[in-house]
Backbone as a chain_set.jsonl record, in Angstrom:
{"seq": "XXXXXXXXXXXXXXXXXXXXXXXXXXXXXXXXXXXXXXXXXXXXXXXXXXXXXXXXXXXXXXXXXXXXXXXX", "coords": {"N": [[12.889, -2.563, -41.773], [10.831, -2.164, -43.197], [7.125, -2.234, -43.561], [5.383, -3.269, -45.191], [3.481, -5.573, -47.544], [3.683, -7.378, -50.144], [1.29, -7.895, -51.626], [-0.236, -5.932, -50.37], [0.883, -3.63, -50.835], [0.581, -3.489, -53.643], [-1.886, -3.006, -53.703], [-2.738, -0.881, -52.56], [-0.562, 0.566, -54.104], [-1.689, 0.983, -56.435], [-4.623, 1.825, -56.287], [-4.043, 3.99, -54.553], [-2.504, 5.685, -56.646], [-4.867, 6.04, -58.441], [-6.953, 7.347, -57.068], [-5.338, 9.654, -56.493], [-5.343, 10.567, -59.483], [-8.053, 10.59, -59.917], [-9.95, 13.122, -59.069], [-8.702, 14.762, -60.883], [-8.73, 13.58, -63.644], [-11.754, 13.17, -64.294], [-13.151, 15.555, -63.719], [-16.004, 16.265, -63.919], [-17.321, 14.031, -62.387], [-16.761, 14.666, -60.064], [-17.122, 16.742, -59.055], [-19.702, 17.804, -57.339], [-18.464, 17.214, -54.781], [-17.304, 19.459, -54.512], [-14.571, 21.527, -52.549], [-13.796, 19.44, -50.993], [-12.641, 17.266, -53.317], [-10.262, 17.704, -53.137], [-9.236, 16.305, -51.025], [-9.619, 13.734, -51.643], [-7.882, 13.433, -53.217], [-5.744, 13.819, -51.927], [-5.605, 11.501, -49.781], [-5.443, 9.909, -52.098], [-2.472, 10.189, -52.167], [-1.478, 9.657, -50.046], [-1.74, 6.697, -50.142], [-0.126, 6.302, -51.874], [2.521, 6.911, -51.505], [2.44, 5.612, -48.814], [2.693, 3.332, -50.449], [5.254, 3.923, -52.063], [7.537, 3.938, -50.441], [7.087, 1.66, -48.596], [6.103, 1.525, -46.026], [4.377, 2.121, -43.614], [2.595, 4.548, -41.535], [0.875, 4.35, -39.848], [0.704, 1.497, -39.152], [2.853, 1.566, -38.031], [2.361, 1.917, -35.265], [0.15, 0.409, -34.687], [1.597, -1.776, -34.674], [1.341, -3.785, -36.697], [2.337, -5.847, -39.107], [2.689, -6.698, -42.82], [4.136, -7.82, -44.578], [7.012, -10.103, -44.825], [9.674, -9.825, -44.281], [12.344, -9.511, -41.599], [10.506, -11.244, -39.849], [10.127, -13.782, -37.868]], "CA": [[12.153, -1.338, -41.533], [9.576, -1.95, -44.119], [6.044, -3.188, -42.999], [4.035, -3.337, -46.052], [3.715, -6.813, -48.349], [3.738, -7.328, -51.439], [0.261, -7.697, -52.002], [-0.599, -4.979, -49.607], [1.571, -2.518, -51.657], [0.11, -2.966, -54.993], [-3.454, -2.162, -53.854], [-2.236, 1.203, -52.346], [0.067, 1.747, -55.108], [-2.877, 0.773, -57.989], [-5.419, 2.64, -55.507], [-3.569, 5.19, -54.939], [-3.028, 6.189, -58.542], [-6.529, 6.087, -59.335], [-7.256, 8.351, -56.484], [-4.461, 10.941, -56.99], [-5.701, 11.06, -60.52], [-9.547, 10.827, -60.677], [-9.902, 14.196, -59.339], [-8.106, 15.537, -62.013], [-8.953, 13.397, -65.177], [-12.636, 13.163, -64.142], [-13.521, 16.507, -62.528], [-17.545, 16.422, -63.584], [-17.771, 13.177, -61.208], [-16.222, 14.743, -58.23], [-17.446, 18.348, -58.751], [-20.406, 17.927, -56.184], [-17.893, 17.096, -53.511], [-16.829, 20.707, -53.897], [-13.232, 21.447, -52.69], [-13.241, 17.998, -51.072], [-11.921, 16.934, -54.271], [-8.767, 17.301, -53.207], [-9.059, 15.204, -49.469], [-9.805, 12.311, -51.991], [-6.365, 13.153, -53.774], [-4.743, 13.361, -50.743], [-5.78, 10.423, -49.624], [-4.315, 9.001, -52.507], [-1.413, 10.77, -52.367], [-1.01, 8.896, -48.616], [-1.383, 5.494, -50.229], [0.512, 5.956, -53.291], [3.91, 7.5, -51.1], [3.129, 4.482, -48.753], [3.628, 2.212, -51.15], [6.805, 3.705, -52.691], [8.549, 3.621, -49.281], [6.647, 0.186, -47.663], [6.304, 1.898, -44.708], [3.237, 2.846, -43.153], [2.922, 4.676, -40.631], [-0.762, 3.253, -38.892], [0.758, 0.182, -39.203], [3.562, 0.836, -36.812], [1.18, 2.555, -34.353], [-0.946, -0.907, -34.178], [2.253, -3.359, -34.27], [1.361, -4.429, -37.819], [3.473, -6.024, -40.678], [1.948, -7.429, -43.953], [5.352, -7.918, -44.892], [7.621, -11.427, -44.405], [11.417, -9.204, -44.151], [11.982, -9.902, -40.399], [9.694, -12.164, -39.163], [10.979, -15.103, -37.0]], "C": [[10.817, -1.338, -42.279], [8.558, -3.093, -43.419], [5.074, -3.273, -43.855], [4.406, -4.546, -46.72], [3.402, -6.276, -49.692], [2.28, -7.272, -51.914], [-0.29, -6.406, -51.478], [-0.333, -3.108, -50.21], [1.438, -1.966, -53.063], [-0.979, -2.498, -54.586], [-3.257, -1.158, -53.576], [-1.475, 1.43, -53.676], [-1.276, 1.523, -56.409], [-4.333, 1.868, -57.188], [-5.226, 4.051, -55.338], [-3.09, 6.274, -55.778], [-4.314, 6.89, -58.988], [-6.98, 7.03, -58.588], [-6.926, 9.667, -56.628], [-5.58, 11.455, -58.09], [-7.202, 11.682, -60.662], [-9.981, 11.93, -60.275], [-9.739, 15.131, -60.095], [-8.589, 15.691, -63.435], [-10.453, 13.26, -65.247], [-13.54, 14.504, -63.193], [-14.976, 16.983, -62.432], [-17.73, 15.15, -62.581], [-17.482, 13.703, -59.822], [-16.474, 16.621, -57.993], [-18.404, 18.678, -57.655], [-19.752, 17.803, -55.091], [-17.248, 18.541, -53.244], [-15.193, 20.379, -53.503], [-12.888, 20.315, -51.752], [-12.633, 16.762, -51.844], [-10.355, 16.67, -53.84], [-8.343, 16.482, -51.696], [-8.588, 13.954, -50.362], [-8.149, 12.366, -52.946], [-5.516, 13.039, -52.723], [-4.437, 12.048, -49.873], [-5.602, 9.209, -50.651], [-2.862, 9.282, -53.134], [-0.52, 10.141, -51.466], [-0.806, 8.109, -49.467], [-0.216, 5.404, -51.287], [2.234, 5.899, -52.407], [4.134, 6.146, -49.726], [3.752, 3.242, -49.211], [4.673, 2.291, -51.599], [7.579, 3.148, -51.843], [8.227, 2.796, -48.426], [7.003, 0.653, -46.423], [4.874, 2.956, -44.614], [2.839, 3.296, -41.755], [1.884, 4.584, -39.213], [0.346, 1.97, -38.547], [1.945, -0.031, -38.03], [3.419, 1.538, -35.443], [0.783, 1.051, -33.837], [0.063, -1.831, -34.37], [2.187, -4.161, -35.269], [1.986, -4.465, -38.689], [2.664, -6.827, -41.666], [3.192, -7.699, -44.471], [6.564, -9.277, -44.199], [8.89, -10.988, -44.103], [11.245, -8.948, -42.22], [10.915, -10.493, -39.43], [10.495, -13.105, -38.939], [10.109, -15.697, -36.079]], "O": [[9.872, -0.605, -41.985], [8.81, -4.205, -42.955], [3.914, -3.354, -43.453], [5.604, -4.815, -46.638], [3.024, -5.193, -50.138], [2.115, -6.4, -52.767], [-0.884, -5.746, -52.33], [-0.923, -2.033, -50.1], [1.778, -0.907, -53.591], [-1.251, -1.402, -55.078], [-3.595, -0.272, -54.361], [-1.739, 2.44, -54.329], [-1.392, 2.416, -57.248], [-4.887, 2.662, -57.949], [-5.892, 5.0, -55.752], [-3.255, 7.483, -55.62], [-4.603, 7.898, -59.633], [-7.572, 7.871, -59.265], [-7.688, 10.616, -56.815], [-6.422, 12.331, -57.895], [-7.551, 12.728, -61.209], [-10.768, 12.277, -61.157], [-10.389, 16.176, -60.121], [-8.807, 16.66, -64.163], [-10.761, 13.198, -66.438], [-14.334, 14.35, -62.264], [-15.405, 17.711, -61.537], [-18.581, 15.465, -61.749], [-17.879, 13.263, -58.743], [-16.12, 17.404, -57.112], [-18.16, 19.676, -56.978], [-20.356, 18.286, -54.133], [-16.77, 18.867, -52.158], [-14.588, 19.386, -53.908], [-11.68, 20.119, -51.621], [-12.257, 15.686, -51.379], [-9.568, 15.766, -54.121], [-7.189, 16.15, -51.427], [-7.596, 13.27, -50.11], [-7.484, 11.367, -53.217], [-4.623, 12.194, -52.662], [-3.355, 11.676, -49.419], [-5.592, 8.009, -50.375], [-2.307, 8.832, -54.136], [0.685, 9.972, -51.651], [0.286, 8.304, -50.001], [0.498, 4.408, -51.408], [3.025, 4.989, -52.654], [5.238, 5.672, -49.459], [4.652, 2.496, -48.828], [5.358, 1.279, -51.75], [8.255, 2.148, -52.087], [8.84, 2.861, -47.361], [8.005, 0.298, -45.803], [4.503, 3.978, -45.192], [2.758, 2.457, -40.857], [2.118, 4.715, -38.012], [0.609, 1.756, -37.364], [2.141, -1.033, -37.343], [4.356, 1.661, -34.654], [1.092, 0.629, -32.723], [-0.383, -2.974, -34.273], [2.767, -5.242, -35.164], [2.363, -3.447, -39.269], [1.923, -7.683, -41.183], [2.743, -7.984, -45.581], [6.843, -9.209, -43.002], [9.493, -11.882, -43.51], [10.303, -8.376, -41.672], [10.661, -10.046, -38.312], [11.481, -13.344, -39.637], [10.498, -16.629, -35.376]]}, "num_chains": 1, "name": "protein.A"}
């Protein structure tokens, strides 16, 4: 069921971290974006929750696996 790799899964989950957060722990850099601040957490709120559960759900829209668990 899972379509994310291993490499594929740390950059969302290390990406997605940094996103969640830097809204938060940096809020004079992202104050000009106004309450788009929080798109950019959400958007790493997506990557972070795909990486827990290696399952993305673009990816099985377009037929894509970064992931070697069933391949043949």
């Amino acid at each position: 069921m899972a379509n994310i790799g291993s490499l594929d899964r740390a950059v969302r989950f290390v990406l997605g971290a940094a996103l969640l957060a830097a809204p938060f722990v940096l809020p004079a850099m992202f104050a000009p974006l106004g309450q788009w601040r929080f798109a950019v957490a959400g958007v790493g709120a997506v990557l972070f929750a795909t990486a827990v559960f290696r399952i993305c759900p673009a990816y099985m829209l377009f037929g894509i696996r970064t992931c070697a668990i069933g391949k043949a």
